[in-house]
C-alpha positions in Angstrom: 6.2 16.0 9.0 9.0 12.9 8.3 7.3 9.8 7.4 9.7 7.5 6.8 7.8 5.6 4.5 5.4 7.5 1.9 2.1 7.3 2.4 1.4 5.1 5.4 -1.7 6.8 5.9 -3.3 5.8 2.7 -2.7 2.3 3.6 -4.1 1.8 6.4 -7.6 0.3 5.2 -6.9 -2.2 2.6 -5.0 -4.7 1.1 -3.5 -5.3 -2.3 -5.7 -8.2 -2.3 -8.6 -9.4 0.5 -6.2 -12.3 1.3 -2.9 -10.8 1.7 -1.9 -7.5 3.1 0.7 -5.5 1.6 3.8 -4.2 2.6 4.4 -0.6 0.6 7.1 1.6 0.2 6.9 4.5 -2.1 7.2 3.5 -5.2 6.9 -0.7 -5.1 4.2 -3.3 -3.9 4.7 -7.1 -2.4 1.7 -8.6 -2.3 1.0 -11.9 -0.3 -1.2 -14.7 -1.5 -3.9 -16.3 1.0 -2.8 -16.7 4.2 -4.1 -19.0 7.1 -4.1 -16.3 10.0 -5.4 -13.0 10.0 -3.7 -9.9 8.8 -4.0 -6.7 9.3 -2.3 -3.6 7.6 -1.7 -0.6 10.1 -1.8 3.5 9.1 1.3 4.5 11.3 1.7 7.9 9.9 1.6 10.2 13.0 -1.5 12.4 13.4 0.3 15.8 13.2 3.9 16.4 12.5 6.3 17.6 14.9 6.9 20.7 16.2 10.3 21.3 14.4 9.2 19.3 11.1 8.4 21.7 7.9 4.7 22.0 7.0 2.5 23.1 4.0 -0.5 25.7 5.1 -3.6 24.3 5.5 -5.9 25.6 2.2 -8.6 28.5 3.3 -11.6 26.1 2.7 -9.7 23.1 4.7 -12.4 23.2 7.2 -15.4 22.9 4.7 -15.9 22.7 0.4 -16.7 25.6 -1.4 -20.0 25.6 -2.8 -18.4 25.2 -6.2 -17.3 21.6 -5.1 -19.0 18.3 -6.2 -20.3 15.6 -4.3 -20.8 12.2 -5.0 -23.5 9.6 -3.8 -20.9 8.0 -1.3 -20.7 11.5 0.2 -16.9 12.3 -1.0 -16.3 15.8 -2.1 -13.7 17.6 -4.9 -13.2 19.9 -6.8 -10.7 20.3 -9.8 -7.5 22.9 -8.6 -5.8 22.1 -12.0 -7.1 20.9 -15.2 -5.3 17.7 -16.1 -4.5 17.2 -19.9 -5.3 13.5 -20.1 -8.7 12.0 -21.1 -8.6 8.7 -19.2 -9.0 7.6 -15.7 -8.0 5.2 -13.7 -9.2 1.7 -13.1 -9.7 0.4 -9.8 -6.7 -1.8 -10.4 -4.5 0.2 -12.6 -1.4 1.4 -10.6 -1.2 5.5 -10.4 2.0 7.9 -9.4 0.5 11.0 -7.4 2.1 14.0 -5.5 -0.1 15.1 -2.2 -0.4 16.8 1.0 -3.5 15.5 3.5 -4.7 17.8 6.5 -7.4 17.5 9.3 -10.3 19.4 9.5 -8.4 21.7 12.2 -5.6 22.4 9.5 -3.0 20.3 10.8 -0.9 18.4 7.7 -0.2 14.7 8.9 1.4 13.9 5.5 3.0 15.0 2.6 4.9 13.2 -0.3 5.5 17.1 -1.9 7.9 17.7 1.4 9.6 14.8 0.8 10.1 15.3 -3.2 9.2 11.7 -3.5 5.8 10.9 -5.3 4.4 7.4 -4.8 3.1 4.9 -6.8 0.1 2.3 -5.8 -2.6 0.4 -7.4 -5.4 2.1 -6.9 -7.5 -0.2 -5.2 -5.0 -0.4 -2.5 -6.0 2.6 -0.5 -8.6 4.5 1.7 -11.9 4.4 0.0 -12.1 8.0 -0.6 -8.9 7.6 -2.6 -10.0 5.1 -4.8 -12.9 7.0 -5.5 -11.5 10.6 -5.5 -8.1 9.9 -7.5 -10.6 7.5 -9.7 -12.5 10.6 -11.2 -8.7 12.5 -12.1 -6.9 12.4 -15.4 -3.1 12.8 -16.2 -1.8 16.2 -15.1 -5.1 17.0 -12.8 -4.6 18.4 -9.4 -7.6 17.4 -6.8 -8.7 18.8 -3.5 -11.0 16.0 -1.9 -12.8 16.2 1.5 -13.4 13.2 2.6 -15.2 11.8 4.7 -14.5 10.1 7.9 -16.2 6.6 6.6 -14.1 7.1 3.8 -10.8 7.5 5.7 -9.8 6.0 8.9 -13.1 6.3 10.9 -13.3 8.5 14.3 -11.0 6.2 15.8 -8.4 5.0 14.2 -5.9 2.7 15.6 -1.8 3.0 15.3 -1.9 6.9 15.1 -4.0 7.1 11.6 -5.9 10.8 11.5 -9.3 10.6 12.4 -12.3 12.3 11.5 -13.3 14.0 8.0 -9.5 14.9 5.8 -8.6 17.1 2.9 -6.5 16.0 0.4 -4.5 18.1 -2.7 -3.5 15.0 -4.8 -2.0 15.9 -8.0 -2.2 12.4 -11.0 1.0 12.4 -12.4 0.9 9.0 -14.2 -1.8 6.4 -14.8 0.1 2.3 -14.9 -3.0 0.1 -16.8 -2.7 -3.0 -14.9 -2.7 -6.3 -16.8 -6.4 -7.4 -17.9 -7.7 -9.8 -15.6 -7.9 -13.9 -16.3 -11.3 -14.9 -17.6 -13.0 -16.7 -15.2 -13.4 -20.7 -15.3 -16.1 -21.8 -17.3 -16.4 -24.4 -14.2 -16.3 -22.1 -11.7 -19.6 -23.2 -10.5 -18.7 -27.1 -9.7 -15.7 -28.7 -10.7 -16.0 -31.2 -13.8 -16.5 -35.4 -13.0 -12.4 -35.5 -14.9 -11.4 -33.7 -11.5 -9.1 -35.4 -9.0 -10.3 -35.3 -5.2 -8.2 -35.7 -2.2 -9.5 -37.4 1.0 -9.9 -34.0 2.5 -11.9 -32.4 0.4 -9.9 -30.7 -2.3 -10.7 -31.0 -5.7 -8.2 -30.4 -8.5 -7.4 -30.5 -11.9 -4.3 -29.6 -14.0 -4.8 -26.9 -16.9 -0.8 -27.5 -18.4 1.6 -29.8 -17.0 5.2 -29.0 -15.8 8.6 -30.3 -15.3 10.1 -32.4 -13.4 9.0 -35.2 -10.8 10.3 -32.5 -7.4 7.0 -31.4 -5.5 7.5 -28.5 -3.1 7.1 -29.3 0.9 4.9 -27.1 3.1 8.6 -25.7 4.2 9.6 -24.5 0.8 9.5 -21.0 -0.5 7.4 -21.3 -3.6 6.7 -18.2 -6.2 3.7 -18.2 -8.0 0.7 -16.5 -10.2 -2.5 -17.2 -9.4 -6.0 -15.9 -9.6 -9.1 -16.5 -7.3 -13.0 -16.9 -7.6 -16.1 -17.3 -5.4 -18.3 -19.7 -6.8 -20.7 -16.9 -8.6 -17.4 -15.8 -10.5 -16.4 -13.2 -9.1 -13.0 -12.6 -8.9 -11.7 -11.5 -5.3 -7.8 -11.5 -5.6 -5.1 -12.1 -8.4 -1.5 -11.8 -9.2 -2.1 -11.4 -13.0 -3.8 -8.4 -12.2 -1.3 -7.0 -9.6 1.5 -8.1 -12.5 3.9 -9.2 -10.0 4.1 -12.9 -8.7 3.5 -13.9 -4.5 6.5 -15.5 -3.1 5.5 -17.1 0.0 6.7 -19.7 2.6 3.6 -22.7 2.0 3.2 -23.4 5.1 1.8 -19.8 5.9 -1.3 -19.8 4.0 -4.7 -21.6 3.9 -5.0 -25.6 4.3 -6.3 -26.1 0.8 -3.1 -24.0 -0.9 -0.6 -26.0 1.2 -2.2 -29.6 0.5 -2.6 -28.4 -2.8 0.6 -26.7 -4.2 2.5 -29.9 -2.5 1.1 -31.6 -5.6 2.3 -29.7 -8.2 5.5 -29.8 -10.2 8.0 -26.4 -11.6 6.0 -24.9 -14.1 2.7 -26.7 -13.5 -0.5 -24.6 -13.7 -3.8 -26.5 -11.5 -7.4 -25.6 -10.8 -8.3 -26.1 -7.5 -11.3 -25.8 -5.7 -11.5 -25.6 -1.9 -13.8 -26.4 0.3 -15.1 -23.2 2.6 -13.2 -25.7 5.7 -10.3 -25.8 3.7 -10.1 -21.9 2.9 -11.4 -19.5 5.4 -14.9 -20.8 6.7 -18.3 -20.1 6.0 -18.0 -17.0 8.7 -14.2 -15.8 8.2 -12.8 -14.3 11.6 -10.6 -12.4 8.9 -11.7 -9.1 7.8 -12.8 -8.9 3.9 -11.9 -12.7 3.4 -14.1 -14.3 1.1 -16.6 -17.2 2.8 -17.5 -20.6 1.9 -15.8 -22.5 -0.7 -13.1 -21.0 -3.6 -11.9 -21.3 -6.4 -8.0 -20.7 -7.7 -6.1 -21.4 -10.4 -2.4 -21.3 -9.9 0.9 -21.6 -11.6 3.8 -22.7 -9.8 6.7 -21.1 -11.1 9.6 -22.0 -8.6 10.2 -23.1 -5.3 13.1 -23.9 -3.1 
């Protein structure tokens, strides 16, 4: 099989953050920052490869494990091909650099990065399930055979030509990437203080360091900047820091509160704001694994033109 891009498949589930979808190539990540429409990132890797297109044999126990195989609580199943000689594993948000080959049940391979002598790089949380899990028990230099399951994958019917049903994996970890530790969270995450600022619609503010400069952006600018998000409870849903790469974004594509609110901000300014659920994505988001109900996000705006 040619895929054009590696690992399309692996993809085709999440996001590099539940508020912007990823676009991924082999070896880099873009991520998006919260956007006002729904998203969607497709698996478009074809369900078997062509007739002419080299393949790698199935493994003798593709259709089932061995009873030598573990199996974890979520229903995934490995078992070690390789010892690896590392003695950490991988965070859910630490980038990793594999080598694989994935087949059906049936023994058809629908991707391979070892045919294409490219292995890719990804943070891990930015995959099928059974991936993050799976690749999540390996260390440095391990190779992997997982079965996993269906739920795990891309369900019984996927859309855009993903595999369906149950798939087996060989991953081999070739290199773990610790991804930056994330931002503490506010200690006013939970309301903002009486000092903040609030607009007429809603949105509450206040600024954590000032910056340069009297230019504010316009919802037409394209503005680059860091930024970390919270529900209410603290929980951290999406960040920047954490990706260690910036979103570069035209403002007037994402939520209400982010365009209102980065329109007030100056090069080099760093604001807490909190939005309103109306503001955001609504108490019931139409978007799939968009957080509900109001948000908090502190955010540094580092350039914009």
């Amino acid at each position: 099989m040619h895929v054009r891009t590696a690992a399309l498949a692996l993809f085709g589930s999440a996001c590099l953050g539940v508020l912007g979808c990823a676009k991924t190539d082999a070896t880099t990540e873009t991520s998006s920052p919260p956007e006002a429409a729904a998203s969607a990132s497709s698996a478009i890797a074809t369900a078997a490869p062509a007739p002419s297109a080299p393949t790698i044999p199935a493994p003798d126990d593709v259709g089932a494990p061995p009873a030598d195989a573990s199996k974890t609580a979520s229903g995934l199943v490995s078992k070690v091909l390789v010892a690896g000689a590392g003695k950490d594993h991988p965070g859910p948000t630490d980038k990793v650099k594999v080598d694989y080959t994935g087949w059906t049940k049936a023994g058809v391979m629908f991707d391979s990065s070892v045919l294409r002598g490219e292995p890719i790089t990804f943070p891990l949380n930015g995959v099928i399930p059974g991936w993050t899990e799976g690749v999540g028990l390996m260390v440095t230099g391990e190779k992997r055979r997982l079965w996993i399951p269906a739920t795990m994958a891309y369900g019984d019917h996927p859309r855009a030509g993903a595999p369906a049903g149950d798939l087996v994996f060989d991953v081999e970890l070739l290199e773990i990437i610790a991804s930056p530790k994330p931002p503490t969270v506010p200690e006013d995450v939970k309301a903002a203080p009486a000092s903040a600022k609030k607009t007429a619609s809603g949105l509450t503010y206040r600024v954590l360091t000032p910056g340069t400069g009297t230019a504010h952006p316009t919802d037409a600018s394209q503005v680059v900047v860091n930024y970390s998000g919270w529900t209410p409870d603290g929980k951290m849903f999406d960040s920047s820091i954490t990706r260690g790469q910036p979103a570069s974004f035209r403002l007037a594509s994402v939520i209400k509160g982010w365009i209102e609110g980065v329109q007030l901000m100056t090069k080099g300014e760093k604001v807490r704001f909190w939005i309103p659920g109306k503001l955001a994505y609504g108490d019931t988001p139409t978007r799939p694994g968009a957080p509900s109900g109001p948000l908090v996000f502190d955010i540094e705006l580092l350039s914009f033109q």
